[in-house]
Residue frames as qw, qx, qy, qz and C-alpha x, y, z in Angstrom:
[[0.000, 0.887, 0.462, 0.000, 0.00, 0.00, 0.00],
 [0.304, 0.301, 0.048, 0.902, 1.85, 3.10, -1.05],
 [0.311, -0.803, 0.007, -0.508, -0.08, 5.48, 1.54],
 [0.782, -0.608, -0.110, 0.087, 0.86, 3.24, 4.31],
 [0.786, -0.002, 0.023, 0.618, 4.60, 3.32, 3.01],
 [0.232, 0.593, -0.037, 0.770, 4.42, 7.23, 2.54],
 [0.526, -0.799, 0.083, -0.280, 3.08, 7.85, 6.12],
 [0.847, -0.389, 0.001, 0.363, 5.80, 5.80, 7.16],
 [0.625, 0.086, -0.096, 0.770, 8.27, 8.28, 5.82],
 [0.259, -0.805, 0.005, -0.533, 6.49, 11.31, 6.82],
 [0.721, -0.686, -0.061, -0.077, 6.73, 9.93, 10.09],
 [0.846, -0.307, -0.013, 0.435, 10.04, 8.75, 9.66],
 [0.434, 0.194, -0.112, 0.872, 11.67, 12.54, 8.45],
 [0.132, -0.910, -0.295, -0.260, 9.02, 15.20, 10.06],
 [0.498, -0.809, -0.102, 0.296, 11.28, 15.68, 12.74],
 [0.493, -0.277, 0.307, 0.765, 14.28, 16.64, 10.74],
 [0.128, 0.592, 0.519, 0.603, 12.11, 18.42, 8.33],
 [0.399, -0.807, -0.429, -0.074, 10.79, 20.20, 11.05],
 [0.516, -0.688, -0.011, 0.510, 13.86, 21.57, 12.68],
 [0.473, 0.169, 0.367, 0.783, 14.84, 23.51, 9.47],
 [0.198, -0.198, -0.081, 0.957, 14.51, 26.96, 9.94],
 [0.192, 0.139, -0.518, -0.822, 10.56, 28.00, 8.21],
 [0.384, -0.153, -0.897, -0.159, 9.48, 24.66, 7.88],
 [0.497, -0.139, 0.430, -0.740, 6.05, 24.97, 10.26],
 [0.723, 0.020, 0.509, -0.466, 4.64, 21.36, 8.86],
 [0.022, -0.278, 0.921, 0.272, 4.95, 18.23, 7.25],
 [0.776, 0.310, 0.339, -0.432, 1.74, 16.57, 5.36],
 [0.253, 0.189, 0.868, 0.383, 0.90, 14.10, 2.50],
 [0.534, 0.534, 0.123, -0.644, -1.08, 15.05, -0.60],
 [0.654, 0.160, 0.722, 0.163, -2.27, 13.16, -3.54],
 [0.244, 0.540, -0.291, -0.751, -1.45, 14.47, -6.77],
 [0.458, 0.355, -0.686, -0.439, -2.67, 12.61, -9.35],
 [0.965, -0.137, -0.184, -0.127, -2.58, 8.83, -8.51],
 [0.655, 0.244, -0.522, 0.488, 0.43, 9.33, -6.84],
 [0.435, -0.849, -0.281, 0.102, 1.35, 10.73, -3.27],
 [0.709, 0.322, -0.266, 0.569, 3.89, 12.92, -1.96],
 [0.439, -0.584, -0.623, 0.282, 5.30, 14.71, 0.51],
 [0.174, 0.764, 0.153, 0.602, 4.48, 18.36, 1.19],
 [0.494, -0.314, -0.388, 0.712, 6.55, 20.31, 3.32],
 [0.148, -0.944, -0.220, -0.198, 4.13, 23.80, 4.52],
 [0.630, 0.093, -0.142, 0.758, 6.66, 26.72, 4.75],
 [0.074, -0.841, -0.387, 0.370, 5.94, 30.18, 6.61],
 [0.282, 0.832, -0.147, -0.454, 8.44, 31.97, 3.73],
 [0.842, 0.395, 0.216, 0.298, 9.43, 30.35, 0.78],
 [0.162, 0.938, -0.267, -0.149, 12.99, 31.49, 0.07],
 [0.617, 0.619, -0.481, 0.071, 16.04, 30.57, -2.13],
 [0.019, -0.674, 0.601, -0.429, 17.79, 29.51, 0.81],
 [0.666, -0.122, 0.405, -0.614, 15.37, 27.72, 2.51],
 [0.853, 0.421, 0.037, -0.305, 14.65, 25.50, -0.70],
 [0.259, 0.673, -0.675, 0.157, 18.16, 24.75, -1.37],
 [0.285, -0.431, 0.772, -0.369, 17.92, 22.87, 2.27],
 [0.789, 0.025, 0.417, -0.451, 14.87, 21.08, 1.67],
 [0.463, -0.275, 0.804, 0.251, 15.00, 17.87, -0.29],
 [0.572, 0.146, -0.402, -0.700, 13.21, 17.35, -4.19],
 [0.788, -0.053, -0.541, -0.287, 12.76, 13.66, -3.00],
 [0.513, -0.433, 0.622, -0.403, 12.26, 11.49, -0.28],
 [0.447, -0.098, 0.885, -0.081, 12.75, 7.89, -0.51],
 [0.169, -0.080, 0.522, 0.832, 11.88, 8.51, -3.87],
 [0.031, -0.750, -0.646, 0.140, 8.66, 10.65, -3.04],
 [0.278, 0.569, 0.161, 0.757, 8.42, 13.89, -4.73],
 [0.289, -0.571, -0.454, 0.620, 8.45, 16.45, -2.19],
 [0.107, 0.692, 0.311, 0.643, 6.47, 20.04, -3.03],
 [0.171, -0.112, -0.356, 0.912, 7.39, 23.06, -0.88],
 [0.057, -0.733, -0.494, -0.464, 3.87, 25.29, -0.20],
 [0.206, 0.014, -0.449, 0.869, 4.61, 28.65, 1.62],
 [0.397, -0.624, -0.651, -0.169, 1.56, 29.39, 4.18],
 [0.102, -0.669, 0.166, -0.717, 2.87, 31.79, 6.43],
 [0.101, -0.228, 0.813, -0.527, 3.08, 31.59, 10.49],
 [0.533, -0.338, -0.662, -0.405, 0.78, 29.25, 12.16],
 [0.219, -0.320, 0.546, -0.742, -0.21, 30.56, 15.64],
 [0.179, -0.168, -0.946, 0.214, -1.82, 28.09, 18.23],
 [0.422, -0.514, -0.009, -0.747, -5.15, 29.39, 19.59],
 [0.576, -0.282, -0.680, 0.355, -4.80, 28.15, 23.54]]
């Protein structure tokens, strides 16, 4: 099952995806008949993009800048 195998690599880089400087979340989205993972950025910038990988375990990976995400608590 190719969802189960892509949650398993979400899970298995979020956290290093996560500690990169921007990076505010790590999801899965289905393009097509395929899946991949999308890494949710608060500014897309040359730099930034540079760090992030084009693939994961050869899952396409699509950068989408969203701005800050504040908690409401």
């Amino acid at each position: 099952m190719e969802t189960n195998s892509i949650s398993k690599v979400k899970e298995k880089y979020s956290s290093d995806l996560m500690k990169i400087p921007l990076v505010v979340g790590v999801g899965i989205e289905k393009e097509g008949k395929k899946y991949i993972v999308k890494i949710l950025v608060s500014k897309k910038t040359k730099t930034l993009l540079e760090k992030i990988p084009k693939k994961i375990e050869g899952y396409n990976v699509k950068v989408e800048e969203v701005g800050e995400i504040y908690s409401q608590e």
